[in-house]
N, C-alpha and C positions, 0 to 999 in steps of 0.2 A: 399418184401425185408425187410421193417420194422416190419411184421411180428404182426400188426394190424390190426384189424375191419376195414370193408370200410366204418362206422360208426365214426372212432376215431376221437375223438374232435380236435383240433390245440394240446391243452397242453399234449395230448398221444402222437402224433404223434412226436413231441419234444421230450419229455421222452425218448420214443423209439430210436431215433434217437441217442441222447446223447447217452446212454448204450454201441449200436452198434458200434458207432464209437467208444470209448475209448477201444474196446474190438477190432476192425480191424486195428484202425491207425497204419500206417508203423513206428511211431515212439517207439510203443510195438510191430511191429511184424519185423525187421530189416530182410530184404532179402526176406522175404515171399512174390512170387508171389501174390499167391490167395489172402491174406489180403491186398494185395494192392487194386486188380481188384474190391475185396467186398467194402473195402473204397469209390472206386469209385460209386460203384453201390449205397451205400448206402446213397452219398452225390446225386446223383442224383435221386433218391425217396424222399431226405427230400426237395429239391429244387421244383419239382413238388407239392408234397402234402402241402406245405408250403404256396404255392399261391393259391388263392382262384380261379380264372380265370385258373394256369393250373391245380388244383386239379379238375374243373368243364369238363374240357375237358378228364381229363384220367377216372372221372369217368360214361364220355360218351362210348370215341371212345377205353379205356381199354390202353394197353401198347403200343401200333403202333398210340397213341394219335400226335406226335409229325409230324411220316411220314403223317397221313391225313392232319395234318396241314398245312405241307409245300408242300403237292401236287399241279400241277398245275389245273387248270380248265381241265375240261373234263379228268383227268387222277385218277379215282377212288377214288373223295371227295363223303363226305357224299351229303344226298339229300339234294336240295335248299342251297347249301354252296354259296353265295354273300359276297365277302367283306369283309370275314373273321366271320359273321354269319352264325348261324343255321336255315334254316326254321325248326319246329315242325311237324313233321308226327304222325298220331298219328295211333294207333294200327288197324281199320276201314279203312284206307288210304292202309296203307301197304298189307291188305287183298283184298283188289280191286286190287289192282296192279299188285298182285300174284296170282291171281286167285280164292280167295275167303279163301286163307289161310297163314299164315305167314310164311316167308321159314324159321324161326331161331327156333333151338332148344330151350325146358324149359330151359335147362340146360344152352344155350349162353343167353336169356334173364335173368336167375336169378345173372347170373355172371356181364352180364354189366348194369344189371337193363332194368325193364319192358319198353317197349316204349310207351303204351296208355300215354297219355296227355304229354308226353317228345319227347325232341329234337333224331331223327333217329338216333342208332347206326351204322358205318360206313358200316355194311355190305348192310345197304338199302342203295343202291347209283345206280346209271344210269338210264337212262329214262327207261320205259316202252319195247322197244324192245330192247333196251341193258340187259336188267334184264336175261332176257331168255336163260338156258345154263351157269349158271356163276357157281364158285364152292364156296361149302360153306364158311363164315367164319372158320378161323383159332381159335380154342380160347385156351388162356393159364390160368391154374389155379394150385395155391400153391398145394404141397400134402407132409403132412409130413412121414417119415420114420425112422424106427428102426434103430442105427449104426449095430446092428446084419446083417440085412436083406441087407443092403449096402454092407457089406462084402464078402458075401457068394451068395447074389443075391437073389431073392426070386419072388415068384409070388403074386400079389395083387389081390382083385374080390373089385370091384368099383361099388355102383350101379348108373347110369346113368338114366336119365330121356330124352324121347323126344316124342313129341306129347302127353304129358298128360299122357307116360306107364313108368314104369319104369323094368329095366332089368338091369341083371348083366352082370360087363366085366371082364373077367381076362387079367391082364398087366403084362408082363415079365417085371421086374425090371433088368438089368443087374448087374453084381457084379462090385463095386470100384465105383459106381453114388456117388456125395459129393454137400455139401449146391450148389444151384444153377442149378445144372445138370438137362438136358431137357428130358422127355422120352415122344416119339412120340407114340401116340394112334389112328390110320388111319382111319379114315370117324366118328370119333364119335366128330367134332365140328359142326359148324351150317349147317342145310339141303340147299344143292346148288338149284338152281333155274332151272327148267324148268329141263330140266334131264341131270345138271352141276352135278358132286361130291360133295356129303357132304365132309365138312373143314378137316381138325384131331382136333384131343384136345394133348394138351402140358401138362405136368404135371412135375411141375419146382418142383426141390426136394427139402425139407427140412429138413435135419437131427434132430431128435430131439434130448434135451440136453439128456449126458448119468449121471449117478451119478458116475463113475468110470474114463471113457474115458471124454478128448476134443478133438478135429477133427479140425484140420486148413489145409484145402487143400485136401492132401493124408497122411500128417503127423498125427498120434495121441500120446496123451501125456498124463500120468500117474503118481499117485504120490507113490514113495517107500517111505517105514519107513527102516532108517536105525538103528541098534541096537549102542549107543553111543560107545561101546566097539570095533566093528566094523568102524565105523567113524573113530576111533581113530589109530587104530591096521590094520585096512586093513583086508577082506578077502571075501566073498559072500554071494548075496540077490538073495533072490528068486523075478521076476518080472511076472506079470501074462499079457499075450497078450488078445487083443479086440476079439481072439478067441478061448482065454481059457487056449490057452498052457503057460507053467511055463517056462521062461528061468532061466538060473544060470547069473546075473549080478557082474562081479568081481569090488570090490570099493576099493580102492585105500588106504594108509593109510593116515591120514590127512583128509579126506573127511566132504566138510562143508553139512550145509545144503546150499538149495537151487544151489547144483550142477545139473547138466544136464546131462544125460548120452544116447548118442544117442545107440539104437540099427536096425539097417540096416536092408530093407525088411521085417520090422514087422508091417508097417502103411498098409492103403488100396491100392487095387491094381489098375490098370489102366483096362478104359472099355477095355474088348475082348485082354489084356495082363495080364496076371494072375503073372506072372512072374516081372512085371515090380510094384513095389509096393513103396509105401512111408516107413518114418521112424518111427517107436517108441521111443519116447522121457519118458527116467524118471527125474522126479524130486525127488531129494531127501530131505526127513523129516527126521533127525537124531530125535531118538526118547529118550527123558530123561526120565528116571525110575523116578517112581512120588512116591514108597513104595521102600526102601529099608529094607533088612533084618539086625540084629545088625554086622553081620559078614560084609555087604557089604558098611555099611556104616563104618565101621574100614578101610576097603578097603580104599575107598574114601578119609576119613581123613588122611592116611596117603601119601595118590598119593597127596591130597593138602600138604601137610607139604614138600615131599620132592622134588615139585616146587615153594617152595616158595610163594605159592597164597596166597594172604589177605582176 
């Protein structure tokens, strides 16, 4: 969510957190669902990672740190959980247990960190014949994304690692995914136990910045130059959509900068409704001539003369 190393010091993780939030709060995003729910999310990762006790737990048991917490006894706590401790299983343990081999993926061990000499990640949990038959962990991890590819939908090739091989996956990304958005990738999280189902892997989407477009939600938002004589007089801008088409935007006369000009069904569409799509917002930059020619500034001077301007 902060969008951080699982390495980041306390004063990143701050950092980060400040940016995020002055960039989601509902007090710069008025009526915006999504930047609410982000707000949310993102006060809730600086709360966790802020603590040293729950940053140690999430970055045992990973996002479902909070559910094995408050599970009861016997209801799918990690191994040796007493009292709200860890026993330590250590990699040699877990390979007895299972049969001489570990059921989790390279890939869910490199995500929630190695188990030799650490505290068991939540998927080792149940006795010995409980173990047998269970399905793999679940695991989620970041994956960033094109706004291109978000739009239009695209296919990805992932390479995945498990048991020491690595292999490629291709993942249908649906069209309209936006920051947050989950896509399910089926048996490729941790190997189930005994002949339980391997987990899925989650792949939480992360829009990456654009240099053109911002993306809040389904809405994207863009900045026009408008021609000062146009600002002035009224009449139309060319605006370019996050898929390349040119609308005609008509501006009004009077027009300041930093007006807003919504244009309808031109933002991203909704998963599997193509039709159902957010807004394009422009901004407008009235644009002041920095060269004028000797003609245009006689112009000028005499539109200041006969307004009266000082």
């Amino acid at each position: 969510m902060l969008g951080t190393a699982k390495t980041a010091s306390e004063k990143e993780i701050k950092q980060a957190f400040r940016k995020l939030a002055r960039k989601f709060h509902p007090d710069v995003n008025p009526g915006d669902k999504g930047a609410e729910a982000k707000f949310k999310e993102l006060n809730e990762a600086n709360e966790v990672l802020s603590d040293p006790a729950k940053r140690k737990k999430y970055d045992e048991l990973g996002a479902n740190w909070r559910a094995y917490e408050n599970a009861p006894p016997g209801a799918g706590r990690p191994f040796g959980q007493q009292g709200g401790g860890f026993h330590t299983m250590s990699q040699e343990d877990m390979q007895d247990m299972f049969g001489g081999e570990s059921p989790f993926s390279d890939f869910f061990t490199t995500f929630f960190g190695g188990m030799g000499g650490q505290e068991a990640p939540a998927g080792a949990r149940g006795a010995r014949g409980r173990a047998r038959n269970r399905k793999g962990q679940d695991v989620e991890h970041p994956f960033e994304l094109e706004l291109e590819d978000a739009l239009r939908g695209s296919v990805q090739r992932l390479q995945l690692r498990h048991d020491g091989h690595a292999r490629t996956v291709e993942v249908r990304i649906p069209a309209g995914v936006t920051d947050g958005s989950r896509v399910r990738v089926a048996g490729e999280g941790g190997h189930g136990t005994g002949s339980g189902p391997s987990g899925d892997l989650f792949l939480r989407v992360q829009l990456k910045p654009h240099p053109v477009f911002e993306v809040k939600a389904r809405d994207v938002y863009t900045k026009t130059r408008v021609p000062v004589t146009t600002a002035v007089l009224g009449g139309e801008v060319e605006v370019v959509t996050p898929e390349a088409k040119t609308l005609r935007l008509k501006v009004p006369p009077g027009t300041q900068s930093g007006q807003r000009f919504r244009l309808r069904g031109h933002g991203l569409p909704s998963v599997g409704k193509a039709d159902d799509r957010g807004d394009l917002y422009a901004n407008v930059e009235v644009d002041i001539p920095k060269m004028l020619s000797d003609e245009e500034r006689s112009l000028y001077e005499s539109l200041r003369a006969a307004r009266g301007d000082k």
